[in-house]
C-alpha positions as CSV (number, residue, x, y, z in Angstrom):
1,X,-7.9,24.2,-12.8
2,X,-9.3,21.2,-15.0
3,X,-7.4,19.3,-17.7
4,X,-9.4,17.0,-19.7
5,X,-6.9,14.5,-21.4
6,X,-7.6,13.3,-24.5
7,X,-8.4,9.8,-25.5
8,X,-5.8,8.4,-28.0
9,X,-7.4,6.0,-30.3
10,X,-6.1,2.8,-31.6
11,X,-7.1,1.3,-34.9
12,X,-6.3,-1.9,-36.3
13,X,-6.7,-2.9,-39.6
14,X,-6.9,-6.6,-41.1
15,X,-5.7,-7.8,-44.7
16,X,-8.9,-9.6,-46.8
17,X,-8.8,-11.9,-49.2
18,X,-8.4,-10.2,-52.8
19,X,-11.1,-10.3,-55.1
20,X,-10.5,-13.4,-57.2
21,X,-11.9,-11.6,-60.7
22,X,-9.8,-13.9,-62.6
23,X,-11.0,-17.5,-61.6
24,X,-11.9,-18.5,-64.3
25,X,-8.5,-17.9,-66.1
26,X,-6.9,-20.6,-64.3
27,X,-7.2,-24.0,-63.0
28,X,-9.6,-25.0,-60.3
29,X,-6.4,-26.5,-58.1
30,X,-5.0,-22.7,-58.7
31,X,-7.8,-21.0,-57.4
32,X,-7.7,-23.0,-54.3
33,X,-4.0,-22.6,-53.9
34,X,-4.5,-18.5,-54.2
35,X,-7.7,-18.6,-51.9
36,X,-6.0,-20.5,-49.2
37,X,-2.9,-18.7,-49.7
38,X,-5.0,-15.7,-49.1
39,X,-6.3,-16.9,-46.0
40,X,-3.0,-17.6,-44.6
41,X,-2.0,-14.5,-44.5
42,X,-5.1,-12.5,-43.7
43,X,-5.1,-15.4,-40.5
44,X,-1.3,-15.0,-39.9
45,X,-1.6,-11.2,-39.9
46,X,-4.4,-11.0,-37.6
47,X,-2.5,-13.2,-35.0
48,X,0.5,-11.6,-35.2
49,X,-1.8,-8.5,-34.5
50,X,-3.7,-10.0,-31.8
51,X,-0.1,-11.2,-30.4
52,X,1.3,-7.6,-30.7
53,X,-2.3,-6.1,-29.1
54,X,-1.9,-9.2,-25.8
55,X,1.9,-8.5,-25.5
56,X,1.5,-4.2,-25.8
57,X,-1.2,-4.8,-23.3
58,X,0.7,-7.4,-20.8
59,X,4.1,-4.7,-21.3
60,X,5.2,-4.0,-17.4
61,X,8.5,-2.5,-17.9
62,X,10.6,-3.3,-14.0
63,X,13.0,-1.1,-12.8
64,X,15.0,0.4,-9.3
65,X,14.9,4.0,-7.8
66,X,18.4,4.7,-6.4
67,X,16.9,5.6,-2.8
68,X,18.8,3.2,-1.1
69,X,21.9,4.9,-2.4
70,X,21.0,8.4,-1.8
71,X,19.6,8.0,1.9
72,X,23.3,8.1,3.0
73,X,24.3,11.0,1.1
74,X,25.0,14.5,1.9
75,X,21.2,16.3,0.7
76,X,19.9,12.5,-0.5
77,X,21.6,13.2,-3.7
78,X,22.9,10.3,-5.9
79,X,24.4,11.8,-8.5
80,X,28.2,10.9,-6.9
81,X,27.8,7.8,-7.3
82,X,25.5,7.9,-10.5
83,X,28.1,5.4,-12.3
84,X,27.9,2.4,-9.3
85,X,23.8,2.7,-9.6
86,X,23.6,2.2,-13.3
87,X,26.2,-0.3,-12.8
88,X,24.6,-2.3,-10.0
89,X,21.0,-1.7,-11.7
90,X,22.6,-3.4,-15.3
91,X,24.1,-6.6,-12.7
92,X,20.6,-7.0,-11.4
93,X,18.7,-7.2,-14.6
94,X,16.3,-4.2,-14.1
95,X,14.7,-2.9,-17.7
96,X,15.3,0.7,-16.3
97,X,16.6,3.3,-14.2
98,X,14.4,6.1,-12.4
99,X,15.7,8.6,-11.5
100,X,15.8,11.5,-8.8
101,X,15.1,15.0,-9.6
102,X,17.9,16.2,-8.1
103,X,20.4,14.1,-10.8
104,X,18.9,16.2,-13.6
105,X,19.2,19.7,-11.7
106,X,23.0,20.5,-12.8
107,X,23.7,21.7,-16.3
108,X,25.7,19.1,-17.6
109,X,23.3,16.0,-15.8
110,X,22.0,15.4,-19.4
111,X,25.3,14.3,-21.2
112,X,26.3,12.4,-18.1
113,X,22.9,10.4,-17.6
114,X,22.9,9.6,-21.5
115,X,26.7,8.7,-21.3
116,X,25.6,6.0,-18.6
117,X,22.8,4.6,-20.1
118,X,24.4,4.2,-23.3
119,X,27.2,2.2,-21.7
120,X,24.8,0.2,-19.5
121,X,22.5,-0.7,-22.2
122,X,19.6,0.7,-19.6
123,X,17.1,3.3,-20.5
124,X,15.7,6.1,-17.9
125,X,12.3,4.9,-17.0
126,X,11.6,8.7,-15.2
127,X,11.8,10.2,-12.3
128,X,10.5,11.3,-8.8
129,X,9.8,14.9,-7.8
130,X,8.0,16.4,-4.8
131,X,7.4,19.1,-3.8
132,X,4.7,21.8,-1.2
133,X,2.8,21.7,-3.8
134,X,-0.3,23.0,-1.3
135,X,1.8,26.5,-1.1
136,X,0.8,28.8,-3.6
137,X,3.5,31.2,-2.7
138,X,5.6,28.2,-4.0
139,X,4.3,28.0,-6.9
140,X,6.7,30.0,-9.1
141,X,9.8,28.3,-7.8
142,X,8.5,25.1,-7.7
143,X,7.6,25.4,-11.6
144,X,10.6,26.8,-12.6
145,X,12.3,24.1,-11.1
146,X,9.9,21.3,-12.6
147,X,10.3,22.9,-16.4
148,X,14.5,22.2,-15.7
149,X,13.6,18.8,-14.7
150,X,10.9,17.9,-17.4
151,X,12.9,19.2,-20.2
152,X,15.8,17.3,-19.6
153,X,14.0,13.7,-18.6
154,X,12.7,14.5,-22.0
155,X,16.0,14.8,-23.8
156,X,17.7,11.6,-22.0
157,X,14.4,9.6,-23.1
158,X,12.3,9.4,-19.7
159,X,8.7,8.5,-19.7
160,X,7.2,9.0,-15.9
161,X,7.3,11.7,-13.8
162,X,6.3,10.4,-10.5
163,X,4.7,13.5,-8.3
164,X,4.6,14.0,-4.3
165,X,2.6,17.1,-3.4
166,X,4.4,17.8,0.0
167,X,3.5,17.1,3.8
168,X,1.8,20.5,5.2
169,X,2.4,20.8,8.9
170,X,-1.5,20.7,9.4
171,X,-4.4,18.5,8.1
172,X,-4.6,20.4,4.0
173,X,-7.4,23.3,4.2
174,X,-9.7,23.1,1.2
175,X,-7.7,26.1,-0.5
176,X,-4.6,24.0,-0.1
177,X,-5.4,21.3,-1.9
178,X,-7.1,24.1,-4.6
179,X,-3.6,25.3,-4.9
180,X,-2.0,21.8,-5.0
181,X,-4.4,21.0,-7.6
182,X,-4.1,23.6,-10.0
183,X,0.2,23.2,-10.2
184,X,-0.5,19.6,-10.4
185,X,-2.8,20.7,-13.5
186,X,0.0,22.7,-14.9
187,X,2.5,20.0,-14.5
188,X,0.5,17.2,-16.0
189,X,0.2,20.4,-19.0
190,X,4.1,20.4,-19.1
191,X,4.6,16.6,-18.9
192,X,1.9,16.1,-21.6
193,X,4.2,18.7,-23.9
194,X,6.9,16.3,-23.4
195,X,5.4,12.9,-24.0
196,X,6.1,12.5,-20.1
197,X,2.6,11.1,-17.8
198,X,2.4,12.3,-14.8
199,X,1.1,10.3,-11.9
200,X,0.6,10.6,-8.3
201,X,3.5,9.3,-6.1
202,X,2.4,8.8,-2.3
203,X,3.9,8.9,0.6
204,X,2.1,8.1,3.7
205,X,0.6,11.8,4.6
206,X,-1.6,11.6,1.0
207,X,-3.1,8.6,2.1
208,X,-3.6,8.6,6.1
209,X,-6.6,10.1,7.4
210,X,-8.9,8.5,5.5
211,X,-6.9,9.3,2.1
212,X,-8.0,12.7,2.7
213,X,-4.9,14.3,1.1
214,X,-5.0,11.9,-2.3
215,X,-8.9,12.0,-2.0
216,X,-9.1,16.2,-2.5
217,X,-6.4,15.5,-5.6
218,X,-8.7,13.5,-7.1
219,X,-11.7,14.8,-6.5
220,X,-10.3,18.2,-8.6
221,X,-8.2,16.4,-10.7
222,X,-10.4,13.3,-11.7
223,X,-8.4,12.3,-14.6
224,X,-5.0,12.0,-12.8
225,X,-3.0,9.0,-13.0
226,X,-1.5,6.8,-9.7
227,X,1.8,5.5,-8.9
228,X,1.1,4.2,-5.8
229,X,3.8,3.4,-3.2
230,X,2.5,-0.2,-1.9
231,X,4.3,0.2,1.2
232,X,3.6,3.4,2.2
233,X,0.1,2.4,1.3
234,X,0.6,0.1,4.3
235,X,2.5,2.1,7.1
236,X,-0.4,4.5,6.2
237,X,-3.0,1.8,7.1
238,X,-4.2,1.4,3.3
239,X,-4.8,-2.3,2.3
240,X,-2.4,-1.9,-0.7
241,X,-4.8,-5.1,-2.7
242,X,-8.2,-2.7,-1.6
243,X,-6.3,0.2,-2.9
244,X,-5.6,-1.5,-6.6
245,X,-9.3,-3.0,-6.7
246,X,-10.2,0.8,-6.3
247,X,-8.4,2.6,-8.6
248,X,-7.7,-0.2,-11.3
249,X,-6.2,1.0,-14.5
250,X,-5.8,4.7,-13.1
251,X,-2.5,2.8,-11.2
252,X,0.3,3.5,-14.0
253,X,3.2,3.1,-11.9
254,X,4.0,1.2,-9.0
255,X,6.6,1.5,-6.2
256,X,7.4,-1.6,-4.3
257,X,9.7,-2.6,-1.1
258,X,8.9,-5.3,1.5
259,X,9.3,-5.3,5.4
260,X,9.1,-7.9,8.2
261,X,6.2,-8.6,10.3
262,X,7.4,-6.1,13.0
263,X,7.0,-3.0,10.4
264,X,10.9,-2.4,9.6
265,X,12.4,-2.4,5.9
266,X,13.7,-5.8,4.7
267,X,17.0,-5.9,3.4
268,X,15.5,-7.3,0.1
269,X,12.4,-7.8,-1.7
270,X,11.0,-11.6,-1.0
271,X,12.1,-11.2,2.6
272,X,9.8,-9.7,4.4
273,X,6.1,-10.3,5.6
274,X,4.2,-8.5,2.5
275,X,2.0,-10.6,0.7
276,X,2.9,-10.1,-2.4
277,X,1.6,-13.4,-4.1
278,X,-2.0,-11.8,-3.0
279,X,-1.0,-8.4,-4.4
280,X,0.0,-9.8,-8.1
281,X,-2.9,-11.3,-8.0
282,X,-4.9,-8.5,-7.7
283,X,-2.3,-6.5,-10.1
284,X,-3.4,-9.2,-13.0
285,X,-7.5,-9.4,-12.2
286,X,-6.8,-5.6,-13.0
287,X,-4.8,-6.7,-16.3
288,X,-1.8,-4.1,-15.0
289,X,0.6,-2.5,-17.7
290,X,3.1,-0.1,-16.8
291,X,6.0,0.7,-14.0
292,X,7.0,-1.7,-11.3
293,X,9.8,-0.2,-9.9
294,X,12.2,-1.5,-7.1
295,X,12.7,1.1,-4.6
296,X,14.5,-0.5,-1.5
297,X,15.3,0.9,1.8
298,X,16.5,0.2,5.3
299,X,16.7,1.5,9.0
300,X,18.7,4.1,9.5
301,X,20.6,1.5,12.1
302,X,20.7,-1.1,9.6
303,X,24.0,-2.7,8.7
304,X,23.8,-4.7,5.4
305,X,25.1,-8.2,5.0
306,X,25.7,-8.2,1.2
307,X,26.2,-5.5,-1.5
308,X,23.2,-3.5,-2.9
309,X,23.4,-5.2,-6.3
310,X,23.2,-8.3,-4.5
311,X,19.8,-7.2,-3.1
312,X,18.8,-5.7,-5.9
313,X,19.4,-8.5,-8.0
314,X,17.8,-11.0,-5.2
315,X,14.8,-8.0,-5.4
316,X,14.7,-8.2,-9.6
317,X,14.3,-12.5,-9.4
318,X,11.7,-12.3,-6.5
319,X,9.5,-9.8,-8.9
320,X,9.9,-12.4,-12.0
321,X,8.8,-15.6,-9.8
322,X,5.9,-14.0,-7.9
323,X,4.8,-11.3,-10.3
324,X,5.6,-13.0,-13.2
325,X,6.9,-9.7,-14.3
């Protein structure tokens, strides 16, 4: 199934100068004052529209994903400890919060979630979702589930909904990725109903074996928007700079986390091995506007040596100096 997405068109509109029919009703010094008043304003306007046009275009909006918080949790649900995230996220300066599906799943998640953000001052960027997306049978349940979700990231004022299609147990068959394809059309349908984009969240099966997971998305959905994980691009031997020189402005949303030279997580952002001053600048050649969001995580035998806000607020200044984000 085929979406074509519609182009939204932007027009700008400049101030002239008036037509000056009465000239010759006052003085010469008058008409020069009006002209170049005139001027003024039609200049001043079109900076301040030029400025609004740069800054709209420069926009990257940085926020955390509370992963590190729910990969010690009973299911790798967060929502015990919803309060401490926004809390921690607010202490390390992010500009959002995105979410995991599974926060939004109980009835009342929408009056909590808006309760917190309120108080926090923090908006919900989005959230993540995966699913076996490559299961037809699924299909039915798996919508059901994402309409719950959509319709309340809607109502507490998210904006992403960053997709994982699900591992199969086998290299995907070309009917498999038909069926991934056509829910992935119906979700990017539902998202589009919501004013939520949709974008393709990897993990490292969608891009090992020569991308051929990502690569049958795209080839049926053509249009579809990337939020690339830029590690997972790496521990699924994808040059995450080659990847971003590829896809350009399809890339929407990022996900970002560092490790050391010998491949584990690092406990923050800035201290690992990734070469991150290379990646931002490949990030600006492609003039990037949209999500960079924070999602750390560690060895399941790590033992931290400072609180999570600490990292993430270590994580949130490493992105300003070397991104300039």
């Amino acid at each position: 199934m085929m979406r074509k997405r519609a182009n939204l068109d932007h027009q700008f509109q400049s101030n002239g100068l008036q037509d000056l029919h009465t000239a010759d009703s006052i003085s010469r010094r008058g008409f020069l004052i009006s002209a170049c008043s005139s001027l003024c304003l039609s200049a001043n306007a079109l900076s301040a529209s030029t400025r609004s046009l740069q800054s709209e275009r420069k926009s990257v909006v940085v926020g955390a994903h509370p992963w590190v918080y729910a990969a010690t949790l009973p299911n790798y649900d967060p929502t015990p400890v919803l309060s401490q995230i926004f809390s921690d996220m607010s202490y390390a300066g992010m500009d959002g919060v995105e979410l995991m599906d599974s926060v939004l799943k109980p009835d009342d998640s929408v009056g909590k979630v808006k309760e917190l953000s309120d108080r926090y001052q923090l908006p919900v960027i989005g959230t993540s979702f995966g699913a076996d997306m490559w299961d037809r049978a699924s299909h039915p349940a798996i919508l059901r589930e994402a309409t719950v979700v959509v319709t309340r990231l809607a109502e507490v004022g998210g904006k992403t909904f960053g997709t994982s299609v699900g591992a199969a147990p086998h290299r995907k068959t070309g009917e498999q990725l038909d069926a991934q394809a056509d829910l992935l059309s119906e979700l990017i349908a539902l998202c589009e109903v919501h004013g939520i984009e949709l974008n393709l969240h990897n993990h490292t099966y969608e891009v090992e074996d020569g991308m051929h997971d990502l690569k049958g998305t795209l080839k049926r959905i053509p249009e579809a928007k990337l939020g690339p994980d830029l590690n997972w691009l790496i521990r699924g031997g994808v040059d995450p700079v080659e990847f971003i020189r590829r896809f350009g402005r399809r890339i929407v949303f990022l996900h970002i986390r560092d490790q050391n030279a010998d491949g584990t997580w690092s406990e923050a952002l800035g201290e690992g091995a990734t070469d991150f001053k290379t990646i931002g600048k490949e990030l600006e050649a492609i003039d990037f506007s949209g999500y960079v969001v924070i999602e750390l995580a560690h060895e399941s035998d790590f033992q931290p040596t400072r609180p999570l806000r600490e990292s993430l607020k270590i994580s949130r200044e490493y992105v300003r100096e070397v991104l300039g984000y």
